[in-house]
PQR file with spaces between the fields and no chain letter, atoms N, CA, C, O and H, PARSE charges and radii, in Angstrom:
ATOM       1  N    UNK     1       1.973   -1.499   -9.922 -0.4000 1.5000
ATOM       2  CA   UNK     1       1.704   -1.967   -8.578 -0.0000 2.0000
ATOM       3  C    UNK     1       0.355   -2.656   -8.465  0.5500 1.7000
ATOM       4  O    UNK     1       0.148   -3.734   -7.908 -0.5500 1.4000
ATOM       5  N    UNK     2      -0.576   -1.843   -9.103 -0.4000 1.5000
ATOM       6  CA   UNK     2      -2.182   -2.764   -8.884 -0.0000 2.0000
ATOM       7  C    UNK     2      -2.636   -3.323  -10.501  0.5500 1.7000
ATOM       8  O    UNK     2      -3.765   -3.121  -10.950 -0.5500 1.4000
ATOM       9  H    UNK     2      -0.409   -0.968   -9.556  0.4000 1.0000
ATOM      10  N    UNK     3      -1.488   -4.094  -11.314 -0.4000 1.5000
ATOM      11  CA   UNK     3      -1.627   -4.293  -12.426 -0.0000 2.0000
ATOM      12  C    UNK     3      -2.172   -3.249  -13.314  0.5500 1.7000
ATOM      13  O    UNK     3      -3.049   -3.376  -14.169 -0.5500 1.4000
ATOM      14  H    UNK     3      -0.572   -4.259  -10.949  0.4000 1.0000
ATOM      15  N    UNK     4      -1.730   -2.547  -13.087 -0.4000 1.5000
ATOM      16  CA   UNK     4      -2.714   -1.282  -14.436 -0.0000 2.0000
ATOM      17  C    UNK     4      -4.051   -0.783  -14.245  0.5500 1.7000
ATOM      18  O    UNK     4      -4.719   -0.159  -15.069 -0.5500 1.4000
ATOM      19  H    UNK     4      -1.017   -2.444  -12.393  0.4000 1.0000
ATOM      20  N    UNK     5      -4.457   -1.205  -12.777 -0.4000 1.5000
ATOM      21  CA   UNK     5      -5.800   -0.610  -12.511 -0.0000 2.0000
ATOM      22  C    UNK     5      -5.628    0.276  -11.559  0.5500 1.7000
ATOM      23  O    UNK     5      -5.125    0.136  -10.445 -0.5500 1.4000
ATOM      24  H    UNK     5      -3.915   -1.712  -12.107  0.4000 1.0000
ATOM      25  N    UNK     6      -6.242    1.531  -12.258 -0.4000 1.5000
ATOM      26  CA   UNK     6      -6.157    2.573  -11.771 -0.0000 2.0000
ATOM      27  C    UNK     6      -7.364    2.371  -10.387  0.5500 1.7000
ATOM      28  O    UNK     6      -7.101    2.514   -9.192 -0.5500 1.4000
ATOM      29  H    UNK     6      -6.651    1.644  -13.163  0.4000 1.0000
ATOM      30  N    UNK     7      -8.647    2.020  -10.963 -0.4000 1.5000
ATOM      31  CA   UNK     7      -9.392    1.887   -9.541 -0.0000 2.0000
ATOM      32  C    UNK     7      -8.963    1.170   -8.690  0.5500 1.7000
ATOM      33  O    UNK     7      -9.034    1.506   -7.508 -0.5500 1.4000
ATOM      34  H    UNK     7      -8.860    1.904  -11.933  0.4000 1.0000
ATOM      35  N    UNK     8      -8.377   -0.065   -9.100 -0.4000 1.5000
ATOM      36  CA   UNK     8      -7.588   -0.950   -7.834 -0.0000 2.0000
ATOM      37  C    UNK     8      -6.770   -0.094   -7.134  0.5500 1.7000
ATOM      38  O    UNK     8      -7.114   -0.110   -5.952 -0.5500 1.4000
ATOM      39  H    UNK     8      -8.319   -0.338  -10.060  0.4000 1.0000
ATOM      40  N    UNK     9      -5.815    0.667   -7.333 -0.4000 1.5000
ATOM      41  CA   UNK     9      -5.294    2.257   -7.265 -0.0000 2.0000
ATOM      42  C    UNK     9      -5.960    3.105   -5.967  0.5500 1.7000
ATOM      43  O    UNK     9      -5.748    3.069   -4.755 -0.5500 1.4000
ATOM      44  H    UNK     9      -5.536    0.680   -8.293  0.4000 1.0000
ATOM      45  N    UNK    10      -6.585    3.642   -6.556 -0.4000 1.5000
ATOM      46  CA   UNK    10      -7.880    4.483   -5.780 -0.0000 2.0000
ATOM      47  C    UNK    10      -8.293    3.950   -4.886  0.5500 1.7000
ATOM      48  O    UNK    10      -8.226    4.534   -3.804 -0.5500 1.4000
ATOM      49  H    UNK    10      -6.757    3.671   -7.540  0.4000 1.0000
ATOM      50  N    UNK    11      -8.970    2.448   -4.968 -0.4000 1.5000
ATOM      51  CA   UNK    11      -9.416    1.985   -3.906 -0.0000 2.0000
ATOM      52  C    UNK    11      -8.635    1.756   -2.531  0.5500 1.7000
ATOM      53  O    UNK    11      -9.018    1.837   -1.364 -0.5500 1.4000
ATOM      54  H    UNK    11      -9.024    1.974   -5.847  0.4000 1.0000
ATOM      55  N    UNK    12      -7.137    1.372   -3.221 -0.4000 1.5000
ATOM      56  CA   UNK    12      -6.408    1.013   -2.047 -0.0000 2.0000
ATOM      57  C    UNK    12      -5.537    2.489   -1.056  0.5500 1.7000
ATOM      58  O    UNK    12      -5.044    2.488    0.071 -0.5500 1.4000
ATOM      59  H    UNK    12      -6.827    1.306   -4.169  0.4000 1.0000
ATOM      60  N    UNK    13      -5.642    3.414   -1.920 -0.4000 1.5000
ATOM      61  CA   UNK    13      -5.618    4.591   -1.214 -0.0000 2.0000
ATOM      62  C    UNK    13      -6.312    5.238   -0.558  0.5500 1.7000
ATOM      63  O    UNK    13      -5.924    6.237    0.048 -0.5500 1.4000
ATOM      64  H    UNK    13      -6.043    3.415   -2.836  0.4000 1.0000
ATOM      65  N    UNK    14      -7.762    4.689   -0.542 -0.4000 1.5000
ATOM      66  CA   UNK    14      -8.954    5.442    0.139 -0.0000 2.0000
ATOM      67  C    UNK    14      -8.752    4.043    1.682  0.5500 1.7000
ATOM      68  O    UNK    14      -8.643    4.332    2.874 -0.5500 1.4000
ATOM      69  H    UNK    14      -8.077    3.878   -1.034  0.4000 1.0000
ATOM      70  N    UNK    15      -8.760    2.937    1.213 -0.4000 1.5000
ATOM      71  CA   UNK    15      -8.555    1.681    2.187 -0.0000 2.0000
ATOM      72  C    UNK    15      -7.512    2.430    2.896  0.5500 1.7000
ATOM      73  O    UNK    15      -8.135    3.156    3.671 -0.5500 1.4000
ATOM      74  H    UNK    15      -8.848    2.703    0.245  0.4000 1.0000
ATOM      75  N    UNK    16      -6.132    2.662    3.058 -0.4000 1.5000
ATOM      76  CA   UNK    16      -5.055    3.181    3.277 -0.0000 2.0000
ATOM      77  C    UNK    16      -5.355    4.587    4.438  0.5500 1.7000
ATOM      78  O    UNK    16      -4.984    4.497    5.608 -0.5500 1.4000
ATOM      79  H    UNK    16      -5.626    2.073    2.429  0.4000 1.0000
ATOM      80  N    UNK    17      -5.979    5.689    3.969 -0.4000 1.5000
ATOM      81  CA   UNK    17      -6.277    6.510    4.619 -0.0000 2.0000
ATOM      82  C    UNK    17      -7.182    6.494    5.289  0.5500 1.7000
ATOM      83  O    UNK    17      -7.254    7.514    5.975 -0.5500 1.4000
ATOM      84  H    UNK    17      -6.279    5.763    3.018  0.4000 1.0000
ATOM      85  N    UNK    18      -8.368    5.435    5.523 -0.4000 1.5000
ATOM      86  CA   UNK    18      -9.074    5.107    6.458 -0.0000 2.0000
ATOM      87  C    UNK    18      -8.747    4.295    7.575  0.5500 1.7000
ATOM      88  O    UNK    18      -9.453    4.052    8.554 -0.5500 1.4000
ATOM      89  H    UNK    18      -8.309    4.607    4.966  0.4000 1.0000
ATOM      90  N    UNK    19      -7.093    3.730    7.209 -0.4000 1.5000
ATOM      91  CA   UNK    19      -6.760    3.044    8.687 -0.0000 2.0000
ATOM      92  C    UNK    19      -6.328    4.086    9.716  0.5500 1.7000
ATOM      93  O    UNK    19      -5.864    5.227    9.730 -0.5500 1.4000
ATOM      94  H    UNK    19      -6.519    3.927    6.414  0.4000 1.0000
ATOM      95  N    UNK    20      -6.789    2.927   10.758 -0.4000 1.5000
ATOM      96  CA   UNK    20      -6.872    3.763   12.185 -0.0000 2.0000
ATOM      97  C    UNK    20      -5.277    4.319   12.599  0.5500 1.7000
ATOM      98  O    UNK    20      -4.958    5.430   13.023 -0.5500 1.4000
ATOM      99  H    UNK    20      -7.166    2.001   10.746  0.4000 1.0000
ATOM     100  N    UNK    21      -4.403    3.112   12.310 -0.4000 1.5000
ATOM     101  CA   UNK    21      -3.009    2.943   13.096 -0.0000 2.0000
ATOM     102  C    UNK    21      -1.695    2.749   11.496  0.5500 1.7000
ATOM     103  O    UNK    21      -1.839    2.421   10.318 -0.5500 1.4000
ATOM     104  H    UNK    21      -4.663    2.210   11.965  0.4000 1.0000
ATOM     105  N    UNK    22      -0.796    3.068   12.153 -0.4000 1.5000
ATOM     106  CA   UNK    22       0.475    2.184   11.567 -0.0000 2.0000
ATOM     107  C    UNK    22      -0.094    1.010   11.406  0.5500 1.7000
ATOM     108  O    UNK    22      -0.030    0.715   10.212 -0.5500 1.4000
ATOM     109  H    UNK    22      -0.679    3.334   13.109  0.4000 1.0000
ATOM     110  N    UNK    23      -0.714    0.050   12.135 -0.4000 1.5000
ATOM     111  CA   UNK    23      -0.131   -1.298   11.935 -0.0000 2.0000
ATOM     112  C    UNK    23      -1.530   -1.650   11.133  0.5500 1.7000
ATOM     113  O    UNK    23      -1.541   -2.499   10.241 -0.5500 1.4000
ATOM     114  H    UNK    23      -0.766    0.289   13.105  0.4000 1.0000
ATOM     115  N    UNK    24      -2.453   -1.078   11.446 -0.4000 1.5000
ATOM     116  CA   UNK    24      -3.384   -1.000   10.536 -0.0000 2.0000
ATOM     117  C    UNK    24      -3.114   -0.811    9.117  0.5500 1.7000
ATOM     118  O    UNK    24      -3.720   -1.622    8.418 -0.5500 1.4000
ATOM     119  H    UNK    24      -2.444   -0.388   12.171  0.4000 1.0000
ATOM     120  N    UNK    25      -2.401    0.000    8.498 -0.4000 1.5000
ATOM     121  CA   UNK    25      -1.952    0.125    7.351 -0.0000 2.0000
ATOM     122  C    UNK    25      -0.989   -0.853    6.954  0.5500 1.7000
ATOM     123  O    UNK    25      -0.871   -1.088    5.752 -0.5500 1.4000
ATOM     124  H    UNK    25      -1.909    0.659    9.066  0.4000 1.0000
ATOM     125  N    UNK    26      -0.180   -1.545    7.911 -0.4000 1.5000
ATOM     126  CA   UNK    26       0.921   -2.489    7.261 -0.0000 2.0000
ATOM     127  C    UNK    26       0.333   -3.389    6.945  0.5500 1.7000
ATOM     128  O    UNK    26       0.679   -4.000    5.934 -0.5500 1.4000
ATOM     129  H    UNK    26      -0.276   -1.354    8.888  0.4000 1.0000
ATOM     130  N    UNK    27      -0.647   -3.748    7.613 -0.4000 1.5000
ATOM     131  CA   UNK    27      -1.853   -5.238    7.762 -0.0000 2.0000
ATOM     132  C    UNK    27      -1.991   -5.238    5.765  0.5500 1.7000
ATOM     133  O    UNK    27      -1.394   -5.899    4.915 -0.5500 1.4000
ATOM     134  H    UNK    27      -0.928   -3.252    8.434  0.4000 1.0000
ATOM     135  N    UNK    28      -3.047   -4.181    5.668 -0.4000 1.5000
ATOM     136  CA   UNK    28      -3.327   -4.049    4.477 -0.0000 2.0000
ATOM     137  C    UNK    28      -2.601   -3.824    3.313  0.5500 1.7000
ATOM     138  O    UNK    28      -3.064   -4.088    2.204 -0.5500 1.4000
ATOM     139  H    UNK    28      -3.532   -3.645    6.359  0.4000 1.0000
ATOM     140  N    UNK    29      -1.452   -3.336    3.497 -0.4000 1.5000
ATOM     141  CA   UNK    29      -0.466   -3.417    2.637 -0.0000 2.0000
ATOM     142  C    UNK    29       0.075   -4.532    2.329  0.5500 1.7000
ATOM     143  O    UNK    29       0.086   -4.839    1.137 -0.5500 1.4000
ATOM     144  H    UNK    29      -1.075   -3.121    4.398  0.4000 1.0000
ATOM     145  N    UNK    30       0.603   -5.339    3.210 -0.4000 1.5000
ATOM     146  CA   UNK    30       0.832   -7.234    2.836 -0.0000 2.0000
ATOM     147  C    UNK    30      -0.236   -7.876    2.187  0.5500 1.7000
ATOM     148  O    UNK    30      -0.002   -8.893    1.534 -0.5500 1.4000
ATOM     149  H    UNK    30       0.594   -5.090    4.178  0.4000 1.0000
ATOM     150  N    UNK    31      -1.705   -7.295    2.301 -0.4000 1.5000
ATOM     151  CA   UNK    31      -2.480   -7.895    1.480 -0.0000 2.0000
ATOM     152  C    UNK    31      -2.453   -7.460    0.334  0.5500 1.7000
ATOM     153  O    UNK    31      -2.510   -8.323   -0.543 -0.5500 1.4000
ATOM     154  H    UNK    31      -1.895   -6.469    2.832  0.4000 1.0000
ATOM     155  N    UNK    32      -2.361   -6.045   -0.101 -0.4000 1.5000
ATOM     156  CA   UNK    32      -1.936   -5.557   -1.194 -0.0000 2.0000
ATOM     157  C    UNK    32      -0.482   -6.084   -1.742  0.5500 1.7000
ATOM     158  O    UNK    32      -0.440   -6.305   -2.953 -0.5500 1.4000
ATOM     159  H    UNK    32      -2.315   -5.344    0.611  0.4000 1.0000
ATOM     160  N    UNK    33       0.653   -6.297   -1.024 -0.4000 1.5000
ATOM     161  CA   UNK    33       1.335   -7.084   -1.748 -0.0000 2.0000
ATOM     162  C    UNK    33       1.332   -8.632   -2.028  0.5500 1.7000
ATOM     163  O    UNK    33       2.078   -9.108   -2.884 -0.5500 1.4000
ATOM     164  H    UNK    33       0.619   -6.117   -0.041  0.4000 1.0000
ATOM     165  N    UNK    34       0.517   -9.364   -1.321 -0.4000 1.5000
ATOM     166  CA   UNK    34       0.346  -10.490   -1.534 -0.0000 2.0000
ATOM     167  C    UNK    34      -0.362  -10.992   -2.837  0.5500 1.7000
ATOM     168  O    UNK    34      -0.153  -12.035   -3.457 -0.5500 1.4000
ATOM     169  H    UNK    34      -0.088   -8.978   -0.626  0.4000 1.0000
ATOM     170  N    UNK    35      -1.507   -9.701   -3.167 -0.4000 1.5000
ATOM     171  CA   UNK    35      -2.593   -9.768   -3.967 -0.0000 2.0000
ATOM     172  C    UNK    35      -1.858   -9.358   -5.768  0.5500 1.7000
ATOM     173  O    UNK    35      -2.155   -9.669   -6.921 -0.5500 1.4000
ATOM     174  H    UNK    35      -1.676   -8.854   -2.663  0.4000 1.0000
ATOM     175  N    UNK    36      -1.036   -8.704   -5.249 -0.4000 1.5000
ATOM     176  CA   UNK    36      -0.612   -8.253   -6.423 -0.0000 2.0000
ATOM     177  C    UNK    36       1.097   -8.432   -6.655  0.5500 1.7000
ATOM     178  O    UNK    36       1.947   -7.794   -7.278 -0.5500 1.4000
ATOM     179  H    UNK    36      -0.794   -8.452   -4.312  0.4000 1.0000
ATOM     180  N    UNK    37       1.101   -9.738   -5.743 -0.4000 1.5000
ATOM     181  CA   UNK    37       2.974  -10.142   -5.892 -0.0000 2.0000
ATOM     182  C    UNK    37       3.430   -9.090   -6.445  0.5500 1.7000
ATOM     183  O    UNK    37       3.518   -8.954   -7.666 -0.5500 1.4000
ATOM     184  H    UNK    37       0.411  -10.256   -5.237  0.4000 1.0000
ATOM     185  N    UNK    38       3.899   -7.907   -5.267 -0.4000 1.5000
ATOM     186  CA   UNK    38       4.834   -7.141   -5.140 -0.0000 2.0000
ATOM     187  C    UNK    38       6.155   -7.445   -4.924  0.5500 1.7000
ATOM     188  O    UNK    38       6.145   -7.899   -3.780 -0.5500 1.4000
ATOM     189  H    UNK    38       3.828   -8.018   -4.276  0.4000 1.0000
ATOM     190  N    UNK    39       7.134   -7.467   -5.269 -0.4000 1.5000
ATOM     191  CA   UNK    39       8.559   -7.299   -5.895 -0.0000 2.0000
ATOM     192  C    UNK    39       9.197   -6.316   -4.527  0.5500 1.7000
ATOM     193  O    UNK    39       9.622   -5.237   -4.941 -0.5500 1.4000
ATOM     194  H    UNK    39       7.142   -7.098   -6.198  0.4000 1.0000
ATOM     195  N    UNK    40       9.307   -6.456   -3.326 -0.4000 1.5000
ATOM     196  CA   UNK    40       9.548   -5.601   -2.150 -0.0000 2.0000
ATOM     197  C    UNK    40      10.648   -4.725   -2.088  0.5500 1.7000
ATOM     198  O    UNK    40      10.875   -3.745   -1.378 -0.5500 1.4000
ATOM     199  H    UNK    40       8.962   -7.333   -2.990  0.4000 1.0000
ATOM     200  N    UNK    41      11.533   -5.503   -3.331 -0.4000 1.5000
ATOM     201  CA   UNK    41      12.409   -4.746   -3.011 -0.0000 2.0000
ATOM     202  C    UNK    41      12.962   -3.716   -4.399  0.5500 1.7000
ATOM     203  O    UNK    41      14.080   -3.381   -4.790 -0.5500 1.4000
ATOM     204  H    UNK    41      11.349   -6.299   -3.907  0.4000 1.0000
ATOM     205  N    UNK    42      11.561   -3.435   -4.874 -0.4000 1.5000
ATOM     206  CA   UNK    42      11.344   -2.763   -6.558 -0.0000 2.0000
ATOM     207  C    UNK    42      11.021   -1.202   -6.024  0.5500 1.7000
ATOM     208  O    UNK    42      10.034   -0.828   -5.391 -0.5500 1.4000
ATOM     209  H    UNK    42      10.653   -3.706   -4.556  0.4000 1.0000
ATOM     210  N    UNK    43      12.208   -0.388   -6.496 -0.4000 1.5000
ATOM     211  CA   UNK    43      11.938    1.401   -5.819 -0.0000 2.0000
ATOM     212  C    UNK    43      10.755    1.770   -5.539  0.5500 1.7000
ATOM     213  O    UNK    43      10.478    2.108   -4.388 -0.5500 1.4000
ATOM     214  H    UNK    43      13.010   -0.692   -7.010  0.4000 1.0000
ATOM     215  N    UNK    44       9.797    1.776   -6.574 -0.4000 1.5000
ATOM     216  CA   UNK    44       8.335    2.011   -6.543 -0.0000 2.0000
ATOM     217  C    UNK    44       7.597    1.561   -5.525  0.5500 1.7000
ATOM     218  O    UNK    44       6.838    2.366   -4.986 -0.5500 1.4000
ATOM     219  H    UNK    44      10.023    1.501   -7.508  0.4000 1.0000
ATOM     220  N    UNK    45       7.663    0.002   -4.977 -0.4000 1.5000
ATOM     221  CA   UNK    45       7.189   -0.399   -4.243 -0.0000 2.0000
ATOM     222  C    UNK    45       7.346    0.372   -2.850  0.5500 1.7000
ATOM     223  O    UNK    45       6.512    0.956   -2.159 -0.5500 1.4000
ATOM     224  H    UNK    45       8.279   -0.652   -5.415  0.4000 1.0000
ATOM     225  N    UNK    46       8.766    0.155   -2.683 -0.4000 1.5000
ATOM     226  CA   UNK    46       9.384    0.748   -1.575 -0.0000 2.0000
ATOM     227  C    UNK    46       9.327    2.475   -1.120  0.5500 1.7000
ATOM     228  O    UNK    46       9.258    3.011   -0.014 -0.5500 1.4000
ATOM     229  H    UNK    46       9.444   -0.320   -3.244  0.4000 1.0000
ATOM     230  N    UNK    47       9.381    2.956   -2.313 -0.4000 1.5000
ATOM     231  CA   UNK    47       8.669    4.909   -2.063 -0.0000 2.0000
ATOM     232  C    UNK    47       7.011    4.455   -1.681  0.5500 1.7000
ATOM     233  O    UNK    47       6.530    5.055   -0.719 -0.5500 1.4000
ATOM     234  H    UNK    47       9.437    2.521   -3.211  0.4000 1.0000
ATOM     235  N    UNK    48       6.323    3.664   -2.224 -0.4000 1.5000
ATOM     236  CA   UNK    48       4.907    3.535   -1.898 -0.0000 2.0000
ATOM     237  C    UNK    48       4.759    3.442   -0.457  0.5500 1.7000
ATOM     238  O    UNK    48       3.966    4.143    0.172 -0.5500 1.4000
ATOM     239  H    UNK    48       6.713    3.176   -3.005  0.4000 1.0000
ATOM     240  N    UNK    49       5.650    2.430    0.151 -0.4000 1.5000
ATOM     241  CA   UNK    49       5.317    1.440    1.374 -0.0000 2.0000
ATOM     242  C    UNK    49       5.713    2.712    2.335  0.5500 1.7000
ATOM     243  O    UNK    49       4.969    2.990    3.275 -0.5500 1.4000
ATOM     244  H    UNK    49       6.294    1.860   -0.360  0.4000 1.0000
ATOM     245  N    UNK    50       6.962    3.520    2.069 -0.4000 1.5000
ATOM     246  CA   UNK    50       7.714    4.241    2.842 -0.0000 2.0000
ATOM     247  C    UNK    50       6.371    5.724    3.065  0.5500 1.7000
ATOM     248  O    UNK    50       6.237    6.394    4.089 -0.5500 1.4000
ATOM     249  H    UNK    50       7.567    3.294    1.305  0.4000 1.0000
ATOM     250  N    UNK    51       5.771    5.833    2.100 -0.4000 1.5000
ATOM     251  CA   UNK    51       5.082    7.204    2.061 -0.0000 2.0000
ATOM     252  C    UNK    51       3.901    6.964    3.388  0.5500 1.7000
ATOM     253  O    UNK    51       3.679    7.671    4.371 -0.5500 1.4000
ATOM     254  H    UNK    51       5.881    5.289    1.268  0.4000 1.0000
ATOM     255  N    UNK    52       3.253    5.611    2.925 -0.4000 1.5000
ATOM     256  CA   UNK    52       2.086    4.815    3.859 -0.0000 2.0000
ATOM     257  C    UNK    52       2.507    5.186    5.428  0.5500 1.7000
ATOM     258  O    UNK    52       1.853    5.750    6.306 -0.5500 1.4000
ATOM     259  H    UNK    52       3.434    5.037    2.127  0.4000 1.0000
ATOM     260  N    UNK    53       4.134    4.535    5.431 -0.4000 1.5000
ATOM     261  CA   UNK    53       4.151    5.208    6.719 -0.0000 2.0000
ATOM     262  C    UNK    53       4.585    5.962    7.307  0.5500 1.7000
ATOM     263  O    UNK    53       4.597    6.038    8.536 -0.5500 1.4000
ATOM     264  H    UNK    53       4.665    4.077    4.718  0.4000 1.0000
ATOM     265  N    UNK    54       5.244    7.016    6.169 -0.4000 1.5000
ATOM     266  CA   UNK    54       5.418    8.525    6.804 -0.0000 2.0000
ATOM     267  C    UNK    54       3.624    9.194    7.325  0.5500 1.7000
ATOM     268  O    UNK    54       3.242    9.756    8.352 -0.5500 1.4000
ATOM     269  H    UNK    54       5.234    6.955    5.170  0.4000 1.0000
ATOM     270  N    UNK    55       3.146    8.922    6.482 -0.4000 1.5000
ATOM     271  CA   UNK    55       1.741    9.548    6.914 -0.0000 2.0000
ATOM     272  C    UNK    55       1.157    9.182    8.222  0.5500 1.7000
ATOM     273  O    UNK    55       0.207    9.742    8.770 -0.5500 1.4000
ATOM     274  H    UNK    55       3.456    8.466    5.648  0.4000 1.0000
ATOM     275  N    UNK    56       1.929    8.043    8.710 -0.4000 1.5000
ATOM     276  CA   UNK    56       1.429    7.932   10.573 -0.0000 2.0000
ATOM     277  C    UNK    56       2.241    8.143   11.156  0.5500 1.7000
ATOM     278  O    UNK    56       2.014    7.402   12.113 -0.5500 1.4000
ATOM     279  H    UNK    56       2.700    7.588    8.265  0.4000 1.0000
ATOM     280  N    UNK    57       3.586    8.880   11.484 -0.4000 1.5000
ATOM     281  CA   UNK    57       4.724    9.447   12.210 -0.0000 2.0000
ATOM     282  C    UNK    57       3.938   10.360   12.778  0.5500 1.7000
ATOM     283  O    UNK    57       4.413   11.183   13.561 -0.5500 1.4000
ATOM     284  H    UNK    57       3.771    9.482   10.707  0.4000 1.0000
């Protein structure tokens, strides 16, 4: 997902849990998939995206 970087990784999970909102997190996630041409409709991707926003329900 972040080419094999684990800190790219980390970073975007600490980015992630510092958003305020849902939409706050989707924002940054399109940049994360933009940045790292994510494959949207690749399982991994999709358990990732899905977890992001179970955590703001």
């Amino acid at each position: 997902m972040f080419a094999g970087d684990n800190k790219a990784y980390e970073t975007a999970i600490d980015e992630l849990n510092n958003c305020a909102d849902q939409d706050a997190a989707r924002k940054k996630l399109n940049v994360f998939a933009s940045v790292y041409r994510w494959n949207l409709e690749e399982k991994t991707i999709v358990k990732f995206v899905e977890l992001v926003e179970r955590r703001f329900i």
